[in-house]
C-alpha positions as CSV (number, residue, x, y, z in Angstrom):
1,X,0.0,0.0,0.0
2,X,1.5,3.3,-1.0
3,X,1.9,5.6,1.9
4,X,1.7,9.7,1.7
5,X,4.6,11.2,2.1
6,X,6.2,14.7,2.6
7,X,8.8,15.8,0.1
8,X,11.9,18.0,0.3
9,X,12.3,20.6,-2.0
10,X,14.1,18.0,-4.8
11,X,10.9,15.6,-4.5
12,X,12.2,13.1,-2.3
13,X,10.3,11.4,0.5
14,X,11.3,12.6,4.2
15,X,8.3,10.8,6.5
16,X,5.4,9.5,6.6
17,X,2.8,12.2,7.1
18,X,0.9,11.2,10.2
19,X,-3.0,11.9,11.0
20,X,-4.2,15.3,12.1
21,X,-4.8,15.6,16.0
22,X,-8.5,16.1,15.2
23,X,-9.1,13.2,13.1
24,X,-7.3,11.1,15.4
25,X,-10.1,12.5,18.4
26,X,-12.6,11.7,15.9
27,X,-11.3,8.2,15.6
28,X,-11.1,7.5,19.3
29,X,-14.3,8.9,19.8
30,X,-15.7,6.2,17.1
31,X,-14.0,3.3,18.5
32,X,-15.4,4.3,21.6
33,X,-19.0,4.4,20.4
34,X,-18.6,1.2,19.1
35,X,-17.2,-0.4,21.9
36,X,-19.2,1.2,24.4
37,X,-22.8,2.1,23.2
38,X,-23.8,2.7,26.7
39,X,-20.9,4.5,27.7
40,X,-21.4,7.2,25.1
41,X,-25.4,7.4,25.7
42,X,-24.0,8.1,29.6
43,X,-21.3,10.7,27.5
44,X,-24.6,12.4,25.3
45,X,-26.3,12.8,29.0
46,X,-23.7,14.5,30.7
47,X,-22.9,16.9,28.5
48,X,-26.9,17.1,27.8
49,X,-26.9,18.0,31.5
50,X,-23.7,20.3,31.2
51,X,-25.0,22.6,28.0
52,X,-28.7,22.8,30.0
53,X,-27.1,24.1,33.0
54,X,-24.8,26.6,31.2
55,X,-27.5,27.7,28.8
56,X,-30.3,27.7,31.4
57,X,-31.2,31.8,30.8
58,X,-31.2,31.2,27.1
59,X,-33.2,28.2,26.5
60,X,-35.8,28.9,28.9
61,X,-39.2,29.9,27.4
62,X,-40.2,32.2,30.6
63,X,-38.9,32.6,33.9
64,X,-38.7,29.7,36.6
65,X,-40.2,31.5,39.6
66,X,-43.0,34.2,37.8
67,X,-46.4,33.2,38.6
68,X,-49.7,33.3,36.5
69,X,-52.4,31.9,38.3
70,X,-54.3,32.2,35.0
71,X,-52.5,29.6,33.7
72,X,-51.9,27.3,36.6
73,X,-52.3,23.8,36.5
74,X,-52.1,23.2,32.7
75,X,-51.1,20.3,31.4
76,X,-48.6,20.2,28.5
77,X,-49.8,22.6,25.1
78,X,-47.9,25.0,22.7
79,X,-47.5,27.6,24.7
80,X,-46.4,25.3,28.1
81,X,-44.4,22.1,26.8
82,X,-44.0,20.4,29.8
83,X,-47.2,22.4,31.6
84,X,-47.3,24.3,34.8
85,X,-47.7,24.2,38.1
86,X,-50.4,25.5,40.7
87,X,-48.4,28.7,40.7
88,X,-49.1,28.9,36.9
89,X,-44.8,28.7,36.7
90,X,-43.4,27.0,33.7
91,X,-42.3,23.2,34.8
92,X,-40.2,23.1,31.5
93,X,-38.3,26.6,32.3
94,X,-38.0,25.3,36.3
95,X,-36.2,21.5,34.5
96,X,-34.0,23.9,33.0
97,X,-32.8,26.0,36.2
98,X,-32.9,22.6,38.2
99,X,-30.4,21.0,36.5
100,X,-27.8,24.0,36.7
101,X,-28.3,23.1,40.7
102,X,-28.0,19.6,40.1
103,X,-24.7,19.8,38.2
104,X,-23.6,22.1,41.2
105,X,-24.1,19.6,43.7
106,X,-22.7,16.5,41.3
107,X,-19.6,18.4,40.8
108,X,-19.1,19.8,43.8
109,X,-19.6,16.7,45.9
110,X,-18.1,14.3,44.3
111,X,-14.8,16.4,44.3
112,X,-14.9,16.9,48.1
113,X,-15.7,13.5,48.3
114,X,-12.9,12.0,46.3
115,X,-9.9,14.5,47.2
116,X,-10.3,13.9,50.7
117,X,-11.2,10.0,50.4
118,X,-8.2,9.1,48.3
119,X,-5.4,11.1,50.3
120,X,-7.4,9.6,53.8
121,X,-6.9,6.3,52.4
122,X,-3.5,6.1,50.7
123,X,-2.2,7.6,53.7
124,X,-3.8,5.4,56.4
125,X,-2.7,2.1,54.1
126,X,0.7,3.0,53.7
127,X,1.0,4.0,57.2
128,X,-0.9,1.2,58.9
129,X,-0.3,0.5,63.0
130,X,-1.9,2.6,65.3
131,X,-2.6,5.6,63.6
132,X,-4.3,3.7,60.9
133,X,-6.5,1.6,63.7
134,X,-7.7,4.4,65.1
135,X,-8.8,6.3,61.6
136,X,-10.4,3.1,60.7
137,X,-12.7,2.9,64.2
138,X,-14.0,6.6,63.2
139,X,-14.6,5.6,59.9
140,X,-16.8,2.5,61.6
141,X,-18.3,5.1,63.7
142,X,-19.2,7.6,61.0
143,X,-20.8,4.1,58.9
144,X,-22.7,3.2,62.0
145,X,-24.8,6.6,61.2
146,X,-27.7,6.3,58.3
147,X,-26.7,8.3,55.6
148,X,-29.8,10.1,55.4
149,X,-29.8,11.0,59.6
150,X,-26.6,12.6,58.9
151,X,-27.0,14.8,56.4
152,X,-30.3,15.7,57.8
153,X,-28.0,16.8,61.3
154,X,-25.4,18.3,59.3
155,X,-27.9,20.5,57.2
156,X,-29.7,21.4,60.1
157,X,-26.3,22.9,61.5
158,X,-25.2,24.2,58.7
159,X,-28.4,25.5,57.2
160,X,-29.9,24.8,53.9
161,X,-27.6,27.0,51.3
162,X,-26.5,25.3,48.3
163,X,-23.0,25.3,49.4
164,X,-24.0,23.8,53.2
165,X,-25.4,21.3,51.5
166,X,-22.8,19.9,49.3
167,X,-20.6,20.4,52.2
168,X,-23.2,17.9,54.0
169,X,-23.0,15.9,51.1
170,X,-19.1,15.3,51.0
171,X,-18.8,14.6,54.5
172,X,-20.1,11.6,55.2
173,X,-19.1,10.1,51.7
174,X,-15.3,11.5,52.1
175,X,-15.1,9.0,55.6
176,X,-17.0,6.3,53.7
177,X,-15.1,6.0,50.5
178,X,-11.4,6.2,52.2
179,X,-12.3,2.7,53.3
180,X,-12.5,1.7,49.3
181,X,-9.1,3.5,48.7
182,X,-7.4,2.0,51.3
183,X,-7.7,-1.5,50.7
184,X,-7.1,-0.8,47.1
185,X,-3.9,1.0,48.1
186,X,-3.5,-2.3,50.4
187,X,-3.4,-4.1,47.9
188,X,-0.9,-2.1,45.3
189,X,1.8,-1.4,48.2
190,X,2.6,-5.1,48.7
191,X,3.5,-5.1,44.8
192,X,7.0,-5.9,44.0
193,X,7.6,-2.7,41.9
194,X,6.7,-0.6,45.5
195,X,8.8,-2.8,47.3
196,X,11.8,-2.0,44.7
197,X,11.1,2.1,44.7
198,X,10.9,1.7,48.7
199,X,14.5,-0.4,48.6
200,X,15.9,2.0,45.6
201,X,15.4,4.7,48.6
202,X,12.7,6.6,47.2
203,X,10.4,8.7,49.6
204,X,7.0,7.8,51.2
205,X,5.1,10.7,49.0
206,X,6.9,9.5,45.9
207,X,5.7,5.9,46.3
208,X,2.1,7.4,47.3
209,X,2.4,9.6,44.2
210,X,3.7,8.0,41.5
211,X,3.1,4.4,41.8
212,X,0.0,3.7,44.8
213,X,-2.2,7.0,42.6
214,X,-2.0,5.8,39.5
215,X,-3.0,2.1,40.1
216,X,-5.4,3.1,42.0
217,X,-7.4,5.2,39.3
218,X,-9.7,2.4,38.4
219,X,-12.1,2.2,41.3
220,X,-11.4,6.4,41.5
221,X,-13.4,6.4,38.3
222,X,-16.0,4.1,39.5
223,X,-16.4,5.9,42.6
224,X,-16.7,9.0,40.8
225,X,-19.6,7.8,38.5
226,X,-21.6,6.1,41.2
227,X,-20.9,9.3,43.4
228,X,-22.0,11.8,41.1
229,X,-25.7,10.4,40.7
230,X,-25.5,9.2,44.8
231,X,-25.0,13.0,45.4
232,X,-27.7,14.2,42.9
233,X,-30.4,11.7,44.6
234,X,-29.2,12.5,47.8
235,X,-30.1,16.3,47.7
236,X,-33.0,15.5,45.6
237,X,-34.0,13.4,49.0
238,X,-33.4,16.2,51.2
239,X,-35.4,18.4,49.0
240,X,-37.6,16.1,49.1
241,X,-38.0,16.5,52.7
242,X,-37.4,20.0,53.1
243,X,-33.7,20.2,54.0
244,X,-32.9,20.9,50.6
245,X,-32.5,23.9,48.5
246,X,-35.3,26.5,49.6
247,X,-38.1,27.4,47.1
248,X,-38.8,29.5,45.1
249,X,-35.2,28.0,43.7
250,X,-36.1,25.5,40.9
251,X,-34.4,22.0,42.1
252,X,-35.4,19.0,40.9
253,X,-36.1,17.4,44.9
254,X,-38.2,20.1,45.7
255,X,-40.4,20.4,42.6
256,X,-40.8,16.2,43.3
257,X,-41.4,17.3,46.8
258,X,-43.7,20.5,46.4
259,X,-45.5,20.1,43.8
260,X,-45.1,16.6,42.4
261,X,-46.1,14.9,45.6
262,X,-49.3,17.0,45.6
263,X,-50.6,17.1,42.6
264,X,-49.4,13.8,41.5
265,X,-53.5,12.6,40.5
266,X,-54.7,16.0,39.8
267,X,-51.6,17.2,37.5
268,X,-49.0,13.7,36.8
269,X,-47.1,16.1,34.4
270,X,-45.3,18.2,37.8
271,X,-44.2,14.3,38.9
272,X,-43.0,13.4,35.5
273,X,-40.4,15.8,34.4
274,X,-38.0,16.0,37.8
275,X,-38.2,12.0,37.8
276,X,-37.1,11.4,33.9
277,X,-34.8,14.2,34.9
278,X,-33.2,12.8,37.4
279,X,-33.5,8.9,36.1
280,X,-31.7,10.0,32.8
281,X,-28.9,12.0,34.7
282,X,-27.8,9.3,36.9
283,X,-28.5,6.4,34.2
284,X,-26.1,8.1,31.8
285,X,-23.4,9.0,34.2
286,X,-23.3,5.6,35.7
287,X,-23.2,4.1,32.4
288,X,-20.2,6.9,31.3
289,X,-18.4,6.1,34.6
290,X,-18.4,2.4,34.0
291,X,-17.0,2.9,30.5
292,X,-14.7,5.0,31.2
293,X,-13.3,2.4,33.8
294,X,-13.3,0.0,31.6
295,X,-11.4,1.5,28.9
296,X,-8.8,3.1,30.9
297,X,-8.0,-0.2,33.4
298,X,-5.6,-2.0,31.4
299,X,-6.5,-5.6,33.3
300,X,-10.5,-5.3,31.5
301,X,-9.2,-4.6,27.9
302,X,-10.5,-7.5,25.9
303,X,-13.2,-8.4,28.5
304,X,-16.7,-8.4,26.5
């Protein structure tokens, strides 16, 4: 097969011209659609949920908390795609806002979940003896707490502001998920190649850093996925309750919770959206997250 080639000034062949950096995105991103049909459904949802949050002004139709009690109550039409509430607000304009607060939270808490979590439990592994005995018995103590009590006490102190409650949020999960990381870093420092960077003399935050992190990025990733929609649901739950974000602020818990809840016989149309909402979110991102995983862990390459 005849290969392209550049040419020098006298016509001779130097190299081989090699693909542009944009057709070789292109061609990852293919192979990754193929391979991973789910995976880039969960990719098409997430940055779905990305655009609607950063275009939220622009692509609602009116705005999420004015009130026409001339309209209120109406079920989907021309004017009202996704109807309104018994406020007469928009439900479709109120999706929109909602999920600008949802991707706040996701974000948010999974980061201040994860940071934490993995330095907590690298460093408690590779320590070990008493100082990692006693981190592990608080751990057991924060676990001995329902998830849902907690935030509820934590939001309660804290109050009910957006950033409380992501705060609230990556509490309890940072404690949780160090347990994950540190038997996973368990499990790497007893390798031979840390046991040789240890013997070559290099330091205890080298070893942490540049061999424990990186073999430990597998369940990071799944974490993060499952995490991301945990977080949504969970302030969608405390919404749901009415620890969550206040109305009139357009969150996809409370509109469950004020409106939904209420109205679920009269108007089904204020329960449908927030729950498609939020069942599409986390479905894709969980489905991303697990692609992701696989594609990057070298020992699940050629797993079907």
């Amino acid at each position: 097969m005849a290969t392209t080639q550049t040419k020098d000034v006298a016509g001779v062949g130097v190299f081989p011209r090699s693909p542009g950096a944009g057709r070789r995105v292109l061609q990852a991103l293919a192979r990754f659609m193929r391979r991973k049909p789910l995976g880039a459904f969960g990719a098409i949802m997430l940055l779905a949920l990305v655009l609607v949050a950063a275009l939220a002004n622009v692509l609602s139709p009116y705005d999420p908390i004015s009130q026409n009690q001339s309209v209120a109550l109406q079920g989907p039409s021309s004017s009202h795609w996704a109807g309104t509430d018994q406020f007469g607000r928009d439900v479709l304009s109120r999706l929109l806002h909602g999920a600008r607060i949802s991707l706040y939270v996701g974000v948010g808490a999974t980061l201040l979940t994860l940071i934490p979590a993995t330095m907590l439990g690298i460093f408690t592994a590779y320590v070990g003896g008493t100082t990692d005995y006693m981190i592990q018995r608080i751990v057991d103590a924060v676990q001995a707490i329902p998830g849902l009590i907690l935030l509820i006490a934590i939001v309660t102190v804290l109050g009910s502001s957006l950033i409380n409650i992501i705060v609230a949020l990556a509490f309890g999960g940072a404690i949780v998920e160090s347990r994950v990381m540190r038997g996973a870093t368990m499990q790497i420092s007893r390798s031979d190649y840390v046991q040789a960077a240890r013997l070559l003399g290099a330091t205890d935050i080298r070893i942490m850093l540049q061999h424990i992190l990186p073999n430990i990025m597998p369940p990071i990733i799944v974490l993060a996925s499952l995490g991301f929609g945990q977080v949504i649901l969970a302030e969608a739950s405390l919404s749901f309750l009415g620890f969550g974000i206040q109305p009139p602020a357009a969150s996809w818990g409370n509109m469950l919770a004020a409106e939904g809840r209420r109205y679920m016989y009269a108007a089904p149309w204020l329960l449908w959206g927030p729950a498609v909402a939020l069942s599409l979110v986390v479905f894709g991102v969980n489905m991303f997250g697990d692609a992701v995983r696989d594609v990057l862990d070298p020992r699940l390459r050629g797993v079907g």
